[in-house]
N, C-alpha and C positions, 0 to 999 in steps of 0.2 A: 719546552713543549711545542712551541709555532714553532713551523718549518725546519721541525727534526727530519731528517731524514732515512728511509726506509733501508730495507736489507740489500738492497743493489748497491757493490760493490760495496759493500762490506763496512760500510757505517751506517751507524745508527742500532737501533733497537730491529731483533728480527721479525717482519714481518708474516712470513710465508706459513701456509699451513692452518687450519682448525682451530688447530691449538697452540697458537704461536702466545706468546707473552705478553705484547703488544696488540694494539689495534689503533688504526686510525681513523678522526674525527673528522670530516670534512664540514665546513660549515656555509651559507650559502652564499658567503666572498669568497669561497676559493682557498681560507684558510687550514690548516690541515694541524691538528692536536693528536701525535702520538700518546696512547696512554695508557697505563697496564691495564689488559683486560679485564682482572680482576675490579680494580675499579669501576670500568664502564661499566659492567655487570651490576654495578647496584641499581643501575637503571633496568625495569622490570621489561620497556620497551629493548632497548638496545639487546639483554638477555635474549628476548623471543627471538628476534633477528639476527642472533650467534646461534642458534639453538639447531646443530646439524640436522635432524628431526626435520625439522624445516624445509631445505633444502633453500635457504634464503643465500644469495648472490651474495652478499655481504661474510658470511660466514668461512665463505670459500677465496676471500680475497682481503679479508680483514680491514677492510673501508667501508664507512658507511656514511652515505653524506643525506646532508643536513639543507634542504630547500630551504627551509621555512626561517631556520635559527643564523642569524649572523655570529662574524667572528668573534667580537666579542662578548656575546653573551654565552657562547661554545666555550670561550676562553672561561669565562666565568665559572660556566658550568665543570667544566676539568679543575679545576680548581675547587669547587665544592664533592669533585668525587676525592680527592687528596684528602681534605679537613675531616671527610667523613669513616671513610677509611682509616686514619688517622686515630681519630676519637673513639672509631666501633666500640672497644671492649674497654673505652675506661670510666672505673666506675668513681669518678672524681666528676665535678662541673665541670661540662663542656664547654669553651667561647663559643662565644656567638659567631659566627660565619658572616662575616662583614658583606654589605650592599647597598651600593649607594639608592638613594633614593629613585636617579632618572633611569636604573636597571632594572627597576623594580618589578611594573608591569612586564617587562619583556621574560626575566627569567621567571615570575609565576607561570605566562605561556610554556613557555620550554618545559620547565620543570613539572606540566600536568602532562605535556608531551609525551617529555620523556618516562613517568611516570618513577619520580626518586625524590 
């Protein structure tokens, strides 16, 4: 996920495009989370700011960065769109989505942020 690399020169996940498969996370070190848009999408924020409708900058270049949220709690968060994704449709108990305690307040921020 940290420092995959984009569709130049032909590694990596494609980026280009609207509607590309991928999107990247940038967070406000400079760290960069490739990660199926699908995913991101469960975030209601990042949604509106793909949303062509829009005409949001990010939509049109599949990067959206992150002032506020650092890398690792960006990292965190890419990780609770996987588990989530993951668990959507099943109708068995879900685990618990691990968090350590000193992340705690930081991803309640993010996560009202991001709204997911």
């Amino acid at each position: 996920m940290d420092g995959a690399s984009g569709s130049s020169g032909g590694y990596g996940p494609a980026l280009d495009g609207p509607n590309s498969a991928f999107i990247r996370l940038v967070s406000s070190d400079d760290r960069e989370f490739i990660v199926k848009r699908e995913h991101a999408l469960m975030s209601n924020t990042i949604k509106t700011m793909m949303q062509e409708c829009e005409g949001f900058l990010e939509n049109q270049t599949n990067r959206i960065h992150f002032a506020l949220i650092s890398g690792n709690i960006l990292e965190i968060v890419c990780k609770y769109f996987m588990h989530k994704a993951h668990y959507q449709k099943c109708l068995e108990l879900v685990p618990e989505f691990p968090i350590s305690p000193d992340d705690a307040l930081q991803l309640m921020k993010a996560s009202s942020f991001l709204d997911c």
